[in-house]
Each structure stands twice: as structure tokens, then as C-alpha cells.
C-alpha positions as CSV (number, residue, x, y, z in Angstrom):
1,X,-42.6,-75.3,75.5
2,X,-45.0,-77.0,73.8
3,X,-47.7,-74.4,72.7
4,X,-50.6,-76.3,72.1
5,X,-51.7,-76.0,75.9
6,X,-50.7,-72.4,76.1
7,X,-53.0,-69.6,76.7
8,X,-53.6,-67.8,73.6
9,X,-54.3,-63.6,73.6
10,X,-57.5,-62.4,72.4
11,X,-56.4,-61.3,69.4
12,X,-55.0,-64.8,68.1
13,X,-58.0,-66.6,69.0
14,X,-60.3,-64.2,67.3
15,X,-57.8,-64.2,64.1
16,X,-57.8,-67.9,64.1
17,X,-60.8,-69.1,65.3
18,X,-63.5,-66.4,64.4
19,X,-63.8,-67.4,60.8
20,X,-64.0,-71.2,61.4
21,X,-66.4,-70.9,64.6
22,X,-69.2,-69.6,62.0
23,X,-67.9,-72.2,59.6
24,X,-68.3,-75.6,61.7
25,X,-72.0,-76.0,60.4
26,X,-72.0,-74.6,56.7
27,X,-71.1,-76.4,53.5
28,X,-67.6,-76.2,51.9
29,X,-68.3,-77.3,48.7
30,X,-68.3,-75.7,45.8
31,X,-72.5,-76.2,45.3
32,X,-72.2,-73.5,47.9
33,X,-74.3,-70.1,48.0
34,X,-73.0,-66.8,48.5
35,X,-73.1,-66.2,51.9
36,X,-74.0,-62.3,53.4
37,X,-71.6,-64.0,56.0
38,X,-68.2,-61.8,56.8
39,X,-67.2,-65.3,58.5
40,X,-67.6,-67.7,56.0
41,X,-66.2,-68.5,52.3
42,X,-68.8,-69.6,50.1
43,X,-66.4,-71.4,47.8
44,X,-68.5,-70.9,44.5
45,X,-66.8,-72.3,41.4
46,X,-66.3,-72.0,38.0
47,X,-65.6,-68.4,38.1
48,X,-68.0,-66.7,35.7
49,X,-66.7,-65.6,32.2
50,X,-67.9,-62.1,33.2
51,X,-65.7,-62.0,35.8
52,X,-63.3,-63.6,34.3
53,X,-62.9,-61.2,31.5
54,X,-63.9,-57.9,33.3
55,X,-61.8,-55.6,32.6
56,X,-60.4,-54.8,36.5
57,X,-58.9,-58.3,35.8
58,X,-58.0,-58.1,32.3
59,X,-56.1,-54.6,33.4
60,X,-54.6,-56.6,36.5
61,X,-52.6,-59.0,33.8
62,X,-51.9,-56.3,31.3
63,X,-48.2,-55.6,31.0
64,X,-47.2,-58.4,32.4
65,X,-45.1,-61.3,31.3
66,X,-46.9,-64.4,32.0
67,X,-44.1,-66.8,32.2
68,X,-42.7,-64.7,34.8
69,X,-45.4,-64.6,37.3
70,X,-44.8,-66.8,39.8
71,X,-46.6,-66.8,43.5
72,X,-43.6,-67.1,45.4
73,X,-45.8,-67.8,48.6
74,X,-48.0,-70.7,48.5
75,X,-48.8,-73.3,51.1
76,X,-49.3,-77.0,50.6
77,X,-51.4,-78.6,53.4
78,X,-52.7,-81.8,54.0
79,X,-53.6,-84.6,56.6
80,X,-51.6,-87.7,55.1
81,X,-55.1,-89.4,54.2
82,X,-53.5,-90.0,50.5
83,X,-50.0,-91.4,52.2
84,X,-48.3,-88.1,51.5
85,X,-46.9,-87.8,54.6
86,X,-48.7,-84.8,56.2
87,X,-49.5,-84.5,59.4
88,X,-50.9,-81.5,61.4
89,X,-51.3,-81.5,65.3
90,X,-53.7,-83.9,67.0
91,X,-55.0,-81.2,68.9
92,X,-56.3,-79.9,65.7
93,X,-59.0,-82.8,65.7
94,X,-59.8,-82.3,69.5
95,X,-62.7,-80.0,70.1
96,X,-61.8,-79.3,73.4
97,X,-59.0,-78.0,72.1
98,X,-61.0,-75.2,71.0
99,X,-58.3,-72.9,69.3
100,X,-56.7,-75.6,67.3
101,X,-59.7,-77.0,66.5
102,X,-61.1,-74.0,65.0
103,X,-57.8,-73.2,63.4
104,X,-58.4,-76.6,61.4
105,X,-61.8,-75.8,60.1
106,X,-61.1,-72.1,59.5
107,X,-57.8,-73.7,56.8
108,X,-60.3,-75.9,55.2
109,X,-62.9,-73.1,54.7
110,X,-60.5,-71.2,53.4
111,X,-58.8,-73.5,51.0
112,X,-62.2,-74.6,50.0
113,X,-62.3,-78.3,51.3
114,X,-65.3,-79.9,51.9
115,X,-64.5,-81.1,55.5
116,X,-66.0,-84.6,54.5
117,X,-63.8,-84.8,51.1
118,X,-63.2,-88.7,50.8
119,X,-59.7,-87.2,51.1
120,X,-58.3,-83.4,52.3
121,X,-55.0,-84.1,50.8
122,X,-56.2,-84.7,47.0
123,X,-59.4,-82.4,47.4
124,X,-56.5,-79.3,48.4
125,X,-54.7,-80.0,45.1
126,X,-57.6,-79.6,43.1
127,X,-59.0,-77.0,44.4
128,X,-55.7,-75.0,43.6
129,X,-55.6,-76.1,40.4
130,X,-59.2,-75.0,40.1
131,X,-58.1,-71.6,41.3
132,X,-54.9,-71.4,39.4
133,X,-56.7,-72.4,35.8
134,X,-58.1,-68.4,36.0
135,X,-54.7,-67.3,35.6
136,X,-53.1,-67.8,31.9
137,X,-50.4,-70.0,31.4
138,X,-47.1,-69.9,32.2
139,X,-48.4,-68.4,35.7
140,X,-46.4,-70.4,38.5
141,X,-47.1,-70.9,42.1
142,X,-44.1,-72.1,44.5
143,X,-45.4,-75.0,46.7
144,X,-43.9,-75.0,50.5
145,X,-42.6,-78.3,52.2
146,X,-43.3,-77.6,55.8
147,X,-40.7,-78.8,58.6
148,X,-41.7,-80.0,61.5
149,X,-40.2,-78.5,65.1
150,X,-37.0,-79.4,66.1
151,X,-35.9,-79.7,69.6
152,X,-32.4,-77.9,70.8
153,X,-30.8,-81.1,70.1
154,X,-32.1,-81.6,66.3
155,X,-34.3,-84.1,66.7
156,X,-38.2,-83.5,65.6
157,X,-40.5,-82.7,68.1
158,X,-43.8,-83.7,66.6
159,X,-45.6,-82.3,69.9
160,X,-44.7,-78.9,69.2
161,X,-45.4,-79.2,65.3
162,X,-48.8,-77.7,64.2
163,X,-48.1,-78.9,60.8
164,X,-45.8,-81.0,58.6
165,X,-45.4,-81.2,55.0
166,X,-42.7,-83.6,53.6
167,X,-40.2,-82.3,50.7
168,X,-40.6,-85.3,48.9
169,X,-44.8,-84.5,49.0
170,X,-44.0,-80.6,47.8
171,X,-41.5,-82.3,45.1
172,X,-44.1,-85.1,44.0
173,X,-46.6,-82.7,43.8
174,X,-45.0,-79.5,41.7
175,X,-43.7,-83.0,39.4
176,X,-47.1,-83.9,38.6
177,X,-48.2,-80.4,37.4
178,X,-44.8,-78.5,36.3
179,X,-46.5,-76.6,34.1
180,X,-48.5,-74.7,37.1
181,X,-46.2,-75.4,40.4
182,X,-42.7,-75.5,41.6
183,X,-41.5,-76.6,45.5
184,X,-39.4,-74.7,48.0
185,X,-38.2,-77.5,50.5
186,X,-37.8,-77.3,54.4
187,X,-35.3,-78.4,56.4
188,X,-34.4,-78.1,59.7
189,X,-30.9,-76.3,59.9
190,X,-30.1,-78.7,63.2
191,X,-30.9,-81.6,61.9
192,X,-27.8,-84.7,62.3
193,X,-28.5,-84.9,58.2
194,X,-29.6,-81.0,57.2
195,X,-26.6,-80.7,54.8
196,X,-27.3,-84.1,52.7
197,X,-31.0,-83.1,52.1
198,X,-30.0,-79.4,51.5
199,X,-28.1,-80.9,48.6
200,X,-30.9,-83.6,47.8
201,X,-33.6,-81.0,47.7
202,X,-31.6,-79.0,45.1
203,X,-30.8,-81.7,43.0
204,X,-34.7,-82.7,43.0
205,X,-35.2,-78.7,41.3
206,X,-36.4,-77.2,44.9
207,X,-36.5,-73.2,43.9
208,X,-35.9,-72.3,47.8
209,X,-35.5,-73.6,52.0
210,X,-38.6,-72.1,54.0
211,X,-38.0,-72.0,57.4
212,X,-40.6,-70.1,59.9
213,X,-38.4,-69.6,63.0
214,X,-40.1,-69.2,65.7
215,X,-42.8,-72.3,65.0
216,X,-39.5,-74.6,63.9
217,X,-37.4,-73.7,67.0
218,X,-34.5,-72.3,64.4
219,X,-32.6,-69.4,66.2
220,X,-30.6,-67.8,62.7
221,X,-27.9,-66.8,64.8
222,X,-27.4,-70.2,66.2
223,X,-23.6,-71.8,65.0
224,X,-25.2,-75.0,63.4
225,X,-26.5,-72.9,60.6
226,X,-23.4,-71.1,59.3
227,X,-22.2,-75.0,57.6
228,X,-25.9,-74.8,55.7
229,X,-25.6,-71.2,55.1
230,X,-22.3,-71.8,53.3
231,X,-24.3,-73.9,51.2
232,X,-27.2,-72.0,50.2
233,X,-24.5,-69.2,49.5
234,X,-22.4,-71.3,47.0
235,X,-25.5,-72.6,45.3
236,X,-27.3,-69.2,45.5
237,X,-30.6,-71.1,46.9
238,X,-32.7,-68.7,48.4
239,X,-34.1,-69.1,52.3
240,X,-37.6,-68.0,52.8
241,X,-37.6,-67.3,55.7
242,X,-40.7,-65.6,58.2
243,X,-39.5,-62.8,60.7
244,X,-42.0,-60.7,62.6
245,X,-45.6,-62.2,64.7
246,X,-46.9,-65.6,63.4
247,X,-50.3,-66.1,64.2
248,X,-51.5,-68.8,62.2
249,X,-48.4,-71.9,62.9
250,X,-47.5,-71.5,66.7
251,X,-45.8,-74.7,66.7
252,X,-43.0,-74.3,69.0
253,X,-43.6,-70.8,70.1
254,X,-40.3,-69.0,70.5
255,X,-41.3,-65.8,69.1
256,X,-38.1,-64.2,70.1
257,X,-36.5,-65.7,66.9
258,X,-38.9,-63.8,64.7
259,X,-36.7,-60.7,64.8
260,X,-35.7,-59.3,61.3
261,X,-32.5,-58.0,62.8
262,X,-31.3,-61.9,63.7
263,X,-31.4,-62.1,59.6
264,X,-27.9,-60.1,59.4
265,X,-26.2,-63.3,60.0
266,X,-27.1,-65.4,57.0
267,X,-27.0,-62.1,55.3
268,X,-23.2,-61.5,56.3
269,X,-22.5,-65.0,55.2
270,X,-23.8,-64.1,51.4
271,X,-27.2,-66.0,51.6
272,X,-29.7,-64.6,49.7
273,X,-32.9,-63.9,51.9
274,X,-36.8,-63.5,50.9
275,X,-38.2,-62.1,54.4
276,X,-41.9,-63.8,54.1
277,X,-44.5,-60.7,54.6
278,X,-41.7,-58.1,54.8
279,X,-42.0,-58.9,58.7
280,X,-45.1,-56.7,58.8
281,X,-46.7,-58.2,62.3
282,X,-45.9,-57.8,65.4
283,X,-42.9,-56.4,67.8
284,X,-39.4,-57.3,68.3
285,X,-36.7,-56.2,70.2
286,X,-34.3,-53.8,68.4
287,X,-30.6,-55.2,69.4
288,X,-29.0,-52.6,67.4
289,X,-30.3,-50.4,70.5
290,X,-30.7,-53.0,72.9
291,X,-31.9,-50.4,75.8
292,X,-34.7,-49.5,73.7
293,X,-38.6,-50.9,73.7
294,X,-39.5,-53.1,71.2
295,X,-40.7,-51.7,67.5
296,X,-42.7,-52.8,65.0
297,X,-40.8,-55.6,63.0
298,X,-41.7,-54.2,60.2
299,X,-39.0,-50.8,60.8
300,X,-36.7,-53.2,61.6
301,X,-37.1,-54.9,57.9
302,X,-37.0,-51.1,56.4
303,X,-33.6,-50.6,58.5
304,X,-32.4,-53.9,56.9
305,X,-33.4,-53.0,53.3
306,X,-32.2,-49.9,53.5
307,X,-28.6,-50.7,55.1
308,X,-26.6,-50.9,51.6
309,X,-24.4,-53.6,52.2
310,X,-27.8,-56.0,51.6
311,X,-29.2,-54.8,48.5
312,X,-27.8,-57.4,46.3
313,X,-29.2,-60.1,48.5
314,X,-32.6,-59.3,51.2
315,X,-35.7,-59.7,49.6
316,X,-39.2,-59.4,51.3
317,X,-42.3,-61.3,49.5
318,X,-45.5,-59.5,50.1
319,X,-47.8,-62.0,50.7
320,X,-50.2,-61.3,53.7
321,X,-49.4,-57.9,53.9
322,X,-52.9,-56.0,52.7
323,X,-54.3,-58.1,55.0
324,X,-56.4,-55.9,58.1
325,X,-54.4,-57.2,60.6
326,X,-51.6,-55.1,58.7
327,X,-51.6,-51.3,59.3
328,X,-52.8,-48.7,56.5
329,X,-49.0,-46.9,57.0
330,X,-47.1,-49.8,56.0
331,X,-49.0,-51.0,53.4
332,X,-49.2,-47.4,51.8
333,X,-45.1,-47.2,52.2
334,X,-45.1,-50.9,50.5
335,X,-46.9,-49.0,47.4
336,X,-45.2,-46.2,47.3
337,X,-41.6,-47.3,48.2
338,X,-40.9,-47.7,44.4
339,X,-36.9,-47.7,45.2
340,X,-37.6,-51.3,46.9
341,X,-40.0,-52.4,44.4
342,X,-36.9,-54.8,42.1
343,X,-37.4,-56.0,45.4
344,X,-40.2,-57.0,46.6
345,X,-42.2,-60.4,45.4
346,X,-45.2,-61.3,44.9
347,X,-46.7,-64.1,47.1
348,X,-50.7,-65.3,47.6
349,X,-49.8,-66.9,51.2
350,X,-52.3,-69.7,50.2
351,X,-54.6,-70.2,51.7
352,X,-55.4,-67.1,53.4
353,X,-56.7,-65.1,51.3
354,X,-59.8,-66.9,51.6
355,X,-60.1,-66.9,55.1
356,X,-62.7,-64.3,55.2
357,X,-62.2,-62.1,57.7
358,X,-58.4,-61.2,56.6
359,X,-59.5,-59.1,54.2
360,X,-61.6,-56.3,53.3
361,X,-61.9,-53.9,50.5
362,X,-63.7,-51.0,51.4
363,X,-61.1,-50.7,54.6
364,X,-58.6,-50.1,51.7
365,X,-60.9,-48.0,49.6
366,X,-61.2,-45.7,52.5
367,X,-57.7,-45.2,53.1
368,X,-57.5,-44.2,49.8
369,X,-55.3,-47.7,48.4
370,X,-58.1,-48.8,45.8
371,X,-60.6,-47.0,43.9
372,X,-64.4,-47.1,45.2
373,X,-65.1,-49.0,41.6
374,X,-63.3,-52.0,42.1
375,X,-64.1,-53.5,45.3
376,X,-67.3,-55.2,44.8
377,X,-66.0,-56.5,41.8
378,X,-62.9,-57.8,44.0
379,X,-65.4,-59.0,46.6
380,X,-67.3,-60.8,43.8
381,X,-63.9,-62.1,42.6
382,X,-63.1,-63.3,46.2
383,X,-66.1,-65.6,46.6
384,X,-64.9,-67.8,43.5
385,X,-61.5,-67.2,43.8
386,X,-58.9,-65.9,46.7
387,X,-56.0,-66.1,45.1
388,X,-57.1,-64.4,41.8
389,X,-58.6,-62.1,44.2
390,X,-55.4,-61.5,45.9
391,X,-53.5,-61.1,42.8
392,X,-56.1,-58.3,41.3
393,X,-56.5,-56.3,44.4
394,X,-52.5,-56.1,44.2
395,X,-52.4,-55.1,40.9
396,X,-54.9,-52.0,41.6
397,X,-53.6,-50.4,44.6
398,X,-52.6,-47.1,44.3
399,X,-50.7,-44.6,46.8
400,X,-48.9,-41.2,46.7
401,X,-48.8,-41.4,42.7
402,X,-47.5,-45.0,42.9
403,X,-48.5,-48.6,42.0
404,X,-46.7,-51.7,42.9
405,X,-44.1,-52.2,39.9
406,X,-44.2,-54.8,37.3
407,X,-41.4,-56.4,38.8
408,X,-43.1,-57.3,41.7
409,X,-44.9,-59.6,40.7
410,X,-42.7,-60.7,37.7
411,X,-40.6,-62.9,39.7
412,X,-39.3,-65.7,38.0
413,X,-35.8,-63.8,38.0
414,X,-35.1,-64.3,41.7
415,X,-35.1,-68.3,41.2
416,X,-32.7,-68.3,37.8
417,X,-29.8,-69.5,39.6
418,X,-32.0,-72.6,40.6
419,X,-33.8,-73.5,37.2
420,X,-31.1,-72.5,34.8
């Protein structure tokens, strides 16, 4: 079913669309002004030295090893204006299409491109590396290729693809600024030649495979992946792969592959999986009890990291999970589940945190996750930029006595097999 003329619920539209609707008439660039808007990013740039050396930031790095910090959730997006290949949906140019079209403009605000940049692809890039310049070297972000759809018989399906982003883009890119970015390729398990550019995209230095099921049509328990999970197992590749609601890629909307519980199957096979956003939107069907209603995705992920027989190998990245579509329970049990925290990996889930609305501080300082003190610093922070944003907020939450580990954000370890 191709998605793009499907009715959307309330809720998606006003996730995806809200943010860019207030954003259609207001300047992207960075001559911006701070705007008293909830909607709208102002994109201001260079951060200020005051900010940059306050000492809620300078406390968010301390400890840390910087060469180990890597953003193990960062998306590459573009529009093939540069020839990189890119693509995203035409709907996403139609504006009577108004829920793509929104979703388009509400990227660009929050990725900070100016939506008359002689060229969205190259204007993307450097905005990152704007944002990423804040952090001190040896700080890594991990750059995702983006798969288009596949249909049941493994050929692409461009009209159920919301976006594409070639490997050899995410590899060409990360190659021209190694000192900042790595690539995670994507591949479509079905695909007539998925094993010979599973072993191309490792020879190339990809750190991981990103697949989001339900947008790519990729069912995990389908027979056609157990020949590429042998492969990831023997190379010890990682899959990154999202379980639980998508909101933001719909592609080619089979939902029902987004359950955490289908991930037992690579898992049995020895593949090591990060589960992107510890599955922490939406419902899914629990099979184990297949009588009973659906749960939150996110037990189902708790069930899964707590069944022993997984430790060595399920992750869960943590990127988008302080967002507010995220409930204050889980995201006080991500804090103070220290026993998961070797576990757990940091990841921005560029560029969302500067889609405005996602995110709010004093929702967090209420619950009693961040000191009062911080958040108009964060907010101040935010306005410059997200991802340093993202990153400090992390560092300072606090629940139950506990604060996200070190390791979490220390990452580097989880991708030695595939840079030693």
C-alpha cells in the first residue's frame, strides 16, 4: 500500500506538520532572530563563547573520553540537487499533498536549511559540520545511507519511498570529513544483490546496516534474511534497526513489522542488534501471548533485554527518546536502569532535535529529570545548536539517584570489530 495517499491520525499530522505549517513563511538562515515561536527554529549561529564554555556544558563533557563519543544516530538527507543520489518523495514538493509537504519544510527547519539554499544537499553538510565543530575533537557522528522500499519481490518501489540516501553518498561523505563522521549503509535484505553490497559496504569501512522495517517493507522474520544475517554474524557488523511506531518515514507503511519481539530471529542467529530508540513509540502485538492486547513496544524491548540469552548481543540507542511524544515512565526507567546502561548508546537522531516542538525542558524539569537551573540554558543552547543541545540535556538528567552512565555515550567500543 502505497502510503502517501493514506489518511494520516491526528496525532501524526500534528507531529509532522505542526512545526513546518508555522515555518513555510519564516527565514531558515542562520541571520535568523530568536523566535518566541514554540513552532519554529531560529537557526542562530556561531554559538556564543558564553555558551559554549558555560559550565552546564563544560560539566556535560567532563569525564568523558572524547575519541569515544560517537552519535551513533545521525541522519543524512538530501534532494540529489549536488548529484548525490537522494531522492525524497514527490509528494513532498506537492502542496496539496499537505502532510508530506509540511513534513519537507518541518526537516529543513529543523536541520537549518534555508529552503532557497542554491543547494539542500551541500547546505545540510555544512550545517552539521557547523553544529558538530561545538563538540571537541575526536567527537564522531555515524551518517545513515537510507534504503529505499522494496516490494515483496525485491525490487525498489520508489512510490512507497519517502526518502533515499545512497551508501555510496553516506560513504563519500563520512570520506571527506573522517575526522568528524563515519556511515552505516542500508540495504535491502531482499534485494537479488543484498549479499554482494553487504560485503561492499564493509569493505568501504561502513560501521553498521540501518534498516527501518516497516517504511522498507523488511519483515525480520522473513527466510531471505537469514543468508544476510549469517553474514553480519561472521563479520560482527551491527544492524540498526527501528522497532516500535515511526512517525516521521511512513514509506511503505507496514507497521506490523515494527515489533521488537520479531528481532529474536536475527538475535538467535548471533547478529548483533542496536534497537533505534529502544522501541519507545507506539503498540505492538505481544506474540509471546498472542491472545493478549497489544503493549507498549517499549515492554516488549525491556522483555528482550532482560531475557539473558541476548545480553552479549541487543543493544538499544537512545536517540529520540526524551523526546515529548515519549512518556515520563520510560524515560525515568532509561535513567535509572543503570544494569542496561553498558548498553545503551547514545544517538542525536539528526535532525530532530531541532524540530521544535519535540522537545521541551521544563516538561522534564517538572517531572523531576533536570534541575530547574539548566533549562533555559538548554533552551538557549537549542536555538544555536540541537544536537549540542541534545547531547547536554542527556548528560544532566537525573532520576531515582541515577544519571545516564559514561558508557552511554562513550560508544566507540560497540563498532571495534568494524574499524580495527
Amino acid at each position: 500500500m502505497n502510503t502517501h495517499s493514506h489518511p494520516f491520525t491526528r496525532r501524526r499530522l500534528l507531529c509532522c506538520g505542526a512545526a513546518a505549517a508555522a515555518g513555510l513563511f519564516t527565514s531558515l538562515g542562520a541571520r535568523a532572530r530568536v523566535s518566541s515561536s514554540p513552532w519554529i527554529n531560529p537557526c542562530l549561529s556561531p554559538l556564543p563563547e558564553r555558551l559554549a564554555r558555560h559550565e552546564l556544558v563544560l560539566a556535560a563533557f567532563d569525564g568523558l573520553d572524547a575519541n569515544a563519543l560517537w552519535d551513533v544516530h545521525a541522519h543524512l538527507l538530501g534532494t540529489g540537487d549536488s548529484g548525490s543520489g537522494c531522492s525524497v518523495h514527490p509528494a513532498m514538493n506537492q502542496w496539496w499533498k499537505p502532510v508530506d509537504f509540511l513534513r519537507r519544510h518541518a526537516i529543513l527547519n529543523a536541520a537549518c536549511v534555508p529552503r532557497d539554499a542554491p543547494s539542500i544537499d551541500r547546505a545540510y553538510v555544512e550545517r552539521l559540520l557547523g553544529h558538530v565543530a561545538d563538540f571537541p575533537a575526536g567527537a564522531r557522528w555515524l551518517l545513515f545511507a537510507f534504503e529505499q522500499a522494496h516490494d515483496d519481490h525485491g525490487a525498489p518501489d520508489a512510490g512507497a519511498s519517502t526518502v533515499h540516501v545512497p551508501d555510496r553518498y553516506a560513504a563519500r561523505i563520512a570520506a571527506e570529513h573522517a575526522q568528524r563522521f563515519g556511515w552505516v549503509a542500508s540495504i535491502h535484505p531482499y534485494a537479488p544483490d543484498a549479499l554482494s553490497r553487504l560485503d561492499h559496504a564493509t569493505a568501504q569501512g561502513a560501521l553498521a546496516i540501518k534498516w527501518l522495517p516497516s517504511a522498507m517493507n523488511i519483515d525480520l522474520r522473513d527466510p531471505r534474511c537469514r543468508p544476510f544475517y549469517a553474514r553480519l554474524a561472521a563479520s560482527r557488523l551491527p544492524l540498526i534497526v527501528h522497532c516500535g511506531e515511526e512517525q516521521a518515514v511512513p514509506g511503505a507503511g507496514r507497521d506490523e513489522f515494527g515489533n521488537p519481539l520479531h528481532a529474536r530471529v536475527p538475535l538467535e542467529q548471533g547478529v548483533r542488534i542496536v534497537m533505534a530508540h529502544c522501541a519507545s513509540l507506539g503498540h505492538a502485538h505481544d506474540i509471546d501471548k498472542p491472545s493478549a492486547p497489544r503493549i507498549a513496544a517499549f515492554e516488549l524491548f525491556a522483555r528482550l533485554m532482560d531475557e539473558r540469552a541476548h545480553e552479549g548481543l541487543l543493544l538499544g540507542d537512545i536517540s529520540a527518546a526524551f523526546q515529548v511524544n515519549r512518556s515520563i515512565g520510560l524515560q525515568r526507567h532509561l535513567v535509572e536502569r543503570g544494569d542496561w546502561h553498558p548498553r545503551l548508546l547514545h544517538g542525536s537522531d539528526h535532525p530532530l532535535p531541532g524540530l521544535m516542538p519535540l522537545y521541551r525542558t521544563q516538561r522534564l524539569v517538572g517531572a523531576g529529570l533536570l534541575d530547574a537551573a539548566a533549562a533555559p540554558v538548554l533552551d538557549e543552547i537549542r536555538a544555536f545548536n540541537p544536537l549540542l543541545f541534545d547531547f547536554v540535556q542527556k548528560r544532566h538528567l537525573r532520576s531515582g539517584g541515577q544519571r545516564l552512565a559514561a558508557a552511554v555515550f562513550e560508544t566507540r567500543r560497540h563498532f571495534r570489530a568494524a574499524v580495527a
